[in-house]
C-alpha positions as CSV (number, residue, x, y, z in Angstrom):
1,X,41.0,-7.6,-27.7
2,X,40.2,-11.2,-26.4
3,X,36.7,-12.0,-26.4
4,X,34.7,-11.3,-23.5
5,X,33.2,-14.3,-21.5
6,X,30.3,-15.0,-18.8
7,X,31.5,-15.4,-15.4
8,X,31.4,-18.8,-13.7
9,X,29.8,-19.3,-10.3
10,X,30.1,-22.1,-8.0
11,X,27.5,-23.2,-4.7
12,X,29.8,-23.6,-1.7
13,X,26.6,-24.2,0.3
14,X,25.1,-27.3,-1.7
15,X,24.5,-29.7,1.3
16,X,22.4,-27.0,3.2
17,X,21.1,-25.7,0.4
18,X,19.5,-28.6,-0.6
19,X,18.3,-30.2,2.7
20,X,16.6,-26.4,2.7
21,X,14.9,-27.0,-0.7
22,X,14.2,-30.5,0.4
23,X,12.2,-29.2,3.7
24,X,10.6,-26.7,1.6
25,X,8.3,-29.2,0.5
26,X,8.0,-31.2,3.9
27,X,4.4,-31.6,5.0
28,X,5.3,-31.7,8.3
29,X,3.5,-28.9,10.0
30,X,3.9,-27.8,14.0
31,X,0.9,-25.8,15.7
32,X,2.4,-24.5,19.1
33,X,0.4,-25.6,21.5
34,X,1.0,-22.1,23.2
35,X,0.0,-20.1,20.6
36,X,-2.6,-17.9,21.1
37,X,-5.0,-19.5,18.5
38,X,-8.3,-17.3,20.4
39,X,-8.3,-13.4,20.2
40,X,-7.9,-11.4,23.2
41,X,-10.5,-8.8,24.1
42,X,-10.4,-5.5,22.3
43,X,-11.8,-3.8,25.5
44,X,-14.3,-2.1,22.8
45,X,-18.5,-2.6,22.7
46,X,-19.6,-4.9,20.6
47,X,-19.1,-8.7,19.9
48,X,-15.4,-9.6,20.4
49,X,-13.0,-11.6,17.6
50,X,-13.1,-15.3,18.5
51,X,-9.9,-15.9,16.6
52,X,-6.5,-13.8,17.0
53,X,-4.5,-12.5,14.1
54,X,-2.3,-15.3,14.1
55,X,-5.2,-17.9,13.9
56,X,-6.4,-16.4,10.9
57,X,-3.0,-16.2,9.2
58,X,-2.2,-19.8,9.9
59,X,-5.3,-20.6,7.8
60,X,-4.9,-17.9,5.1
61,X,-1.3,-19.2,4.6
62,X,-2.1,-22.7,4.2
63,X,-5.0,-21.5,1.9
64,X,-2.4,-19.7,-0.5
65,X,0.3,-22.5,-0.3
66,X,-1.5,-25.3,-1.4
67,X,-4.1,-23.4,-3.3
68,X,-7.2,-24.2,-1.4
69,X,-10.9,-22.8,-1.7
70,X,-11.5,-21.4,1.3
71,X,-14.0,-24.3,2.5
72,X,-11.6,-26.7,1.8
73,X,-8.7,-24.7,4.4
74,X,-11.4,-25.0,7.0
75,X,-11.7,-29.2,6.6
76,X,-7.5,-29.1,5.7
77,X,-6.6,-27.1,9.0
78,X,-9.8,-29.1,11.2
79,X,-8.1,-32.8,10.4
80,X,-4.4,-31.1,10.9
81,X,-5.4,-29.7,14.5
82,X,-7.0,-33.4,15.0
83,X,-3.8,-34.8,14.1
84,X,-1.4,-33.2,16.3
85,X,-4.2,-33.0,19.2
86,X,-5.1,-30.1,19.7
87,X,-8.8,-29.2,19.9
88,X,-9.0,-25.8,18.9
89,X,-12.3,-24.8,17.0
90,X,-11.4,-23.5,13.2
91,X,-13.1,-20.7,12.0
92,X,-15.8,-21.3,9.1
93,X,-14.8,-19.8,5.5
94,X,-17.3,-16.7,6.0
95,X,-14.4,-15.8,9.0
96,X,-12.0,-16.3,7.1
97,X,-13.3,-14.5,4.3
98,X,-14.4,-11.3,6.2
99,X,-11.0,-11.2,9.1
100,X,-9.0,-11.8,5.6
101,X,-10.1,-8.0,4.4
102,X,-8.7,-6.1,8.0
103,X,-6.0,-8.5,8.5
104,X,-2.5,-7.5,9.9
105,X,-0.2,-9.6,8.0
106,X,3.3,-10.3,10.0
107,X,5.7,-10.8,7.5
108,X,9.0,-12.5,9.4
109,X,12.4,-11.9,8.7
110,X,15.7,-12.3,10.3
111,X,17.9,-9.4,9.1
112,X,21.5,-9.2,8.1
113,X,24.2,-7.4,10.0
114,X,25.6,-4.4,8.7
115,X,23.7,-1.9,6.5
116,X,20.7,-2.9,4.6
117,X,21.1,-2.7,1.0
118,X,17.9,-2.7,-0.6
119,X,16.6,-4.4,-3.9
120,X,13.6,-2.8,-5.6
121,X,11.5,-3.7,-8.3
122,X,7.8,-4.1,-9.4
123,X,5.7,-6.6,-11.6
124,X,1.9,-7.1,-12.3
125,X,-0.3,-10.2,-11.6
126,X,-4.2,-10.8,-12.8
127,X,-6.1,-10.5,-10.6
128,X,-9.6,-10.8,-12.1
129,X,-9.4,-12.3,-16.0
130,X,-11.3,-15.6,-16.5
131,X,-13.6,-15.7,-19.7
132,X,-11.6,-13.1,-21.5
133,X,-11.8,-14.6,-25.2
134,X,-15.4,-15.0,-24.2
135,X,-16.4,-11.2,-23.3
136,X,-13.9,-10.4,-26.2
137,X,-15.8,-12.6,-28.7
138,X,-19.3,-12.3,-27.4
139,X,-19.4,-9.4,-24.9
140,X,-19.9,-9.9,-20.9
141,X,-18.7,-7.8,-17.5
142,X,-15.3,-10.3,-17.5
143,X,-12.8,-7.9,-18.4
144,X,-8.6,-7.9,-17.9
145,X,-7.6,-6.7,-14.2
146,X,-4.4,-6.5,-13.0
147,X,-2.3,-5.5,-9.6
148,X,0.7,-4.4,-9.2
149,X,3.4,-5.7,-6.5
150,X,6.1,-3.5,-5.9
151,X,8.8,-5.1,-3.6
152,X,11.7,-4.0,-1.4
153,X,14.4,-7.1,-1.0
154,X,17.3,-7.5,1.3
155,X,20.5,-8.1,-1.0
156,X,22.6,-10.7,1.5
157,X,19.0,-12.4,2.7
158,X,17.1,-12.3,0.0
159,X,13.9,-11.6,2.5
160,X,11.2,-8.7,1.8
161,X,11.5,-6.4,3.9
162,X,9.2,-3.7,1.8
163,X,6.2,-4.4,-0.1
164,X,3.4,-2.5,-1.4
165,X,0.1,-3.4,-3.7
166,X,-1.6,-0.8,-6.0
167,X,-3.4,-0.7,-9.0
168,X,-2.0,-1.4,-12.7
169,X,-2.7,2.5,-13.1
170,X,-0.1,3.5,-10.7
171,X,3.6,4.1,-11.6
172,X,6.8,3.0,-9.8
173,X,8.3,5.9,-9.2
174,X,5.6,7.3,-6.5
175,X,5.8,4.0,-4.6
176,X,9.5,4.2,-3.5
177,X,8.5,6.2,-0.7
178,X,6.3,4.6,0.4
179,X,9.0,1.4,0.2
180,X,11.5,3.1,2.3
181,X,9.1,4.1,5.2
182,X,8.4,-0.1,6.3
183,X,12.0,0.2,6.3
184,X,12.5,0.5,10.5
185,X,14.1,4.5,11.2
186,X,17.0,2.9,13.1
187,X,17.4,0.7,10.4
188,X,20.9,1.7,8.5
189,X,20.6,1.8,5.1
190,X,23.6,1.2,2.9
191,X,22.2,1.7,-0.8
192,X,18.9,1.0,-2.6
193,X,19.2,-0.5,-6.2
194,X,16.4,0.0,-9.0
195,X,16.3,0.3,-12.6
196,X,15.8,3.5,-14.5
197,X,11.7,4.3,-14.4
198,X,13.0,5.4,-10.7
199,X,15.1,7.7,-11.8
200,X,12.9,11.0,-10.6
201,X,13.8,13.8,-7.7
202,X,11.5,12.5,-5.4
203,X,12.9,9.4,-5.7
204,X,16.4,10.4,-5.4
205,X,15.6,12.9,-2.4
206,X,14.0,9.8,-0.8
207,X,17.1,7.9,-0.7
208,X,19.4,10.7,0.0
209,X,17.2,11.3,3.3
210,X,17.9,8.1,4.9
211,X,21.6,8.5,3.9
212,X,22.1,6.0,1.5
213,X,23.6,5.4,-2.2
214,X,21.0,5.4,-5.1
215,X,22.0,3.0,-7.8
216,X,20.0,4.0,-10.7
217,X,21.1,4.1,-13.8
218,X,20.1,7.6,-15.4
219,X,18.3,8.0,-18.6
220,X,19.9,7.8,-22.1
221,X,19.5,11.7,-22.5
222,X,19.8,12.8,-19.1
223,X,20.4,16.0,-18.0
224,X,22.5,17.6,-15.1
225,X,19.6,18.7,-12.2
226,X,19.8,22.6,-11.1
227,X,18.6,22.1,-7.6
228,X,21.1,21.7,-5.3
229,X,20.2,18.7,-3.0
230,X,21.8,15.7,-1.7
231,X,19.6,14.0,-3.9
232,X,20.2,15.6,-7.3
233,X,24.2,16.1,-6.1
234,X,24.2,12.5,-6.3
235,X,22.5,12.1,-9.5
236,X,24.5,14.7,-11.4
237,X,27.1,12.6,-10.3
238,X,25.9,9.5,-11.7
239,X,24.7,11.2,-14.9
240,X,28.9,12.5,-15.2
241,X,30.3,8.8,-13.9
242,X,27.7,7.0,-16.7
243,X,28.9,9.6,-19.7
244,X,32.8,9.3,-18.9
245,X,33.2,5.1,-18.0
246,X,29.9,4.2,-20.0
247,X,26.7,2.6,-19.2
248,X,27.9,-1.0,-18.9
249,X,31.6,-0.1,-17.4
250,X,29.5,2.3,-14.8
251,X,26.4,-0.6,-14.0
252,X,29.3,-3.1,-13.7
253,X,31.5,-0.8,-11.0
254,X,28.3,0.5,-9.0
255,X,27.1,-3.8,-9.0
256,X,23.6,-2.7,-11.0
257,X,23.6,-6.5,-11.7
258,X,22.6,-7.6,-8.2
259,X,19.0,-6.1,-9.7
260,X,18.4,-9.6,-10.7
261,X,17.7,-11.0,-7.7
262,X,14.7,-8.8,-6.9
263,X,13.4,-9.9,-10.5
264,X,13.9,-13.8,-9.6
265,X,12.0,-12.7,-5.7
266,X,9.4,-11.6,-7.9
267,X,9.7,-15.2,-10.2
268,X,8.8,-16.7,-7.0
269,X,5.8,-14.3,-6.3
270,X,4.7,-15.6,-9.0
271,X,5.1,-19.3,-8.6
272,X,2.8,-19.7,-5.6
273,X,-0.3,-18.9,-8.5
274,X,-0.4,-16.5,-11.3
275,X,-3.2,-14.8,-10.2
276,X,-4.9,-13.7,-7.3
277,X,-8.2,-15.4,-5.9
278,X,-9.7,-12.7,-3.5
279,X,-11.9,-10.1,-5.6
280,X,-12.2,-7.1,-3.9
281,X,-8.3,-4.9,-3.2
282,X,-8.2,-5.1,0.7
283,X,-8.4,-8.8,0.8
284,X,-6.0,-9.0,-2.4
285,X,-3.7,-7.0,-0.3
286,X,-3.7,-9.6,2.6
287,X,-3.7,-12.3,-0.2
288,X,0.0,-11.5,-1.8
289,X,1.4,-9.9,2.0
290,X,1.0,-13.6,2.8
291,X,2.4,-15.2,-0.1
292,X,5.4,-12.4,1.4
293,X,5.4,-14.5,4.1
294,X,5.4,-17.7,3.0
295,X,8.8,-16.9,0.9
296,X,10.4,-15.5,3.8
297,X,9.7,-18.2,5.7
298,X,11.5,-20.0,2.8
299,X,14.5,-18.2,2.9
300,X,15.2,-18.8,6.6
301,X,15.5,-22.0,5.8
302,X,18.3,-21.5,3.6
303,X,19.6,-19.7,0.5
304,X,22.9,-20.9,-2.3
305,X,26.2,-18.9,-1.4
306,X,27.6,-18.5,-4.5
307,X,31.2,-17.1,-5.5
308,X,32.6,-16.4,-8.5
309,X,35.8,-18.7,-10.1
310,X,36.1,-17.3,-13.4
């Protein structure tokens, strides 16, 4: 038997892809002059917002992408509104710090044609850890806190289209659900891929409600399930396919391996700071949704079409 060798991929996209990469980093930034920078009156009692959603994004996403204290977004946003002459008041840090905790993110995304096939995976980032060695050593409140970011990616786009934020206590399995509900109801949805800690019935029943194809490898020792639902029929199945053709004939026939691309989504979680500033959960909610929509915002503007040639 010949030895076995990686396969080769090529970019057919290079000259887009790297005018994309190249705009990435443009500091060119546009404020349209119609946006609705001042909030519209809730109709309720009380004093009324004086900034809109959108406002307050635009400075929380300018905050998180060039890793700005929040005083510093107001002065950075003030002389960029200057600039491109529009005289808008910008709201103070305190705003920004108290709208940041009841914010509605909008997370963009263009879609692909044709059934979704969804990418899942999860990862932890600190959240709360400086001095460490310190309270270690010596003793002190600091102590290691982490979040976790579980993540729902559209295979052809690479764009989130789920996301979720819990703490480090809570497992992955419980948050598929959850994942699958952002997804729209009309939405077709072709298959959802994740690795084996999602390999429960409620999981499976999840996925076999919206009518698509779980690819999840089962456990080493599985066993066959007794109930008889679409969920388990189709992980009995998987459990029989894995035994007879393998574990890596069966992940390379059902295309486990496009699992990586949700892993290197994550990567770039990662890269816009590895860990969070906001200290209290709402706000770090808010915090990674727009670091969401910051790489979606990416993506649009272009992603590598690769093929493989040997």
């Amino acid at each position: 038997m010949s030895s076995w060798s990686p396969t080769t991929y090529k970019t057919r996209n290079w000259a887009e892809y790297n005018l994309s990469l190249k705009q990435r980093g443009s500091l060119s930034i546009w404020f349209d002059p119609g946006m609705a920078w001042e909030a519209v009156p809730s109709g309720r009692r009380g004093r009324q917002p004086t900034y809109s959603d959108a406002a307050i994004q635009a400075c929380l996403t300018l905050k998180v992408l060039f890793g700005l204290p929040l005083r510093q977004t107001t002065g950075f946003v003030a002389s960029l509104l200057e600039l491109v002459g529009l005289h808008w008041s910008v709201p103070d840090f305190s705003t920004l710090c108290r709208r940041q905790r009841t914010l509605s993110v909008a997370i963009p995304y263009k879609g692909s044609a044709g059934p979704l096939h969804l990418l899942i995976d999860s990862t932890g980032i600190k959240a709360e850890g400086e001095g460490e060695w310190n309270a270690r050593k010596h003793g002190g409140p600091k102590r290691r806190l982490w979040r976790k970011i579980h993540i729902g990616i559209d295979e052809e786009t690479l764009e989130i289209r789920a996301i979720e934020v819990t703490s480090s206590s809570i497992g992955d399995a419980p948050m598929l659900p959850d994942l699958l509900s952002q997804i729209a109801p009309d939405q077709e949805l072709g298959s959802v891929t994740a690795d084996g800690a999602y390999d429960t019935c409620k999981c499976h029943d999840a996925i076999a409600g919206r009518n698509a194809h779980a690819v999840i490898p089962p456990r080493k020792n599985a066993k066959l399930w007794k109930p008889d639902t679409p969920g388990a029929r189709a992980r009995n199945e998987a459990v029989r396919s894995s035994k007879y053709l393998g574990r890596a004939l069966w992940r390379n026939l059902t295309g486990y391996h496009r699992r990586s691309r949700v892993e290197t989504k994550m990567h770039c979680v990662k890269l816009l700071g590895q860990r969070l500033s906001a200290r209290d959960f709402d706000r770090q909610v808010a915090e990674i949704q727009i670091r969401a929509a910051i790489l979606n915002g990416f993506t649009a503007l272009g992603i590598p079409r690769t093929e493989a040639i040997g």
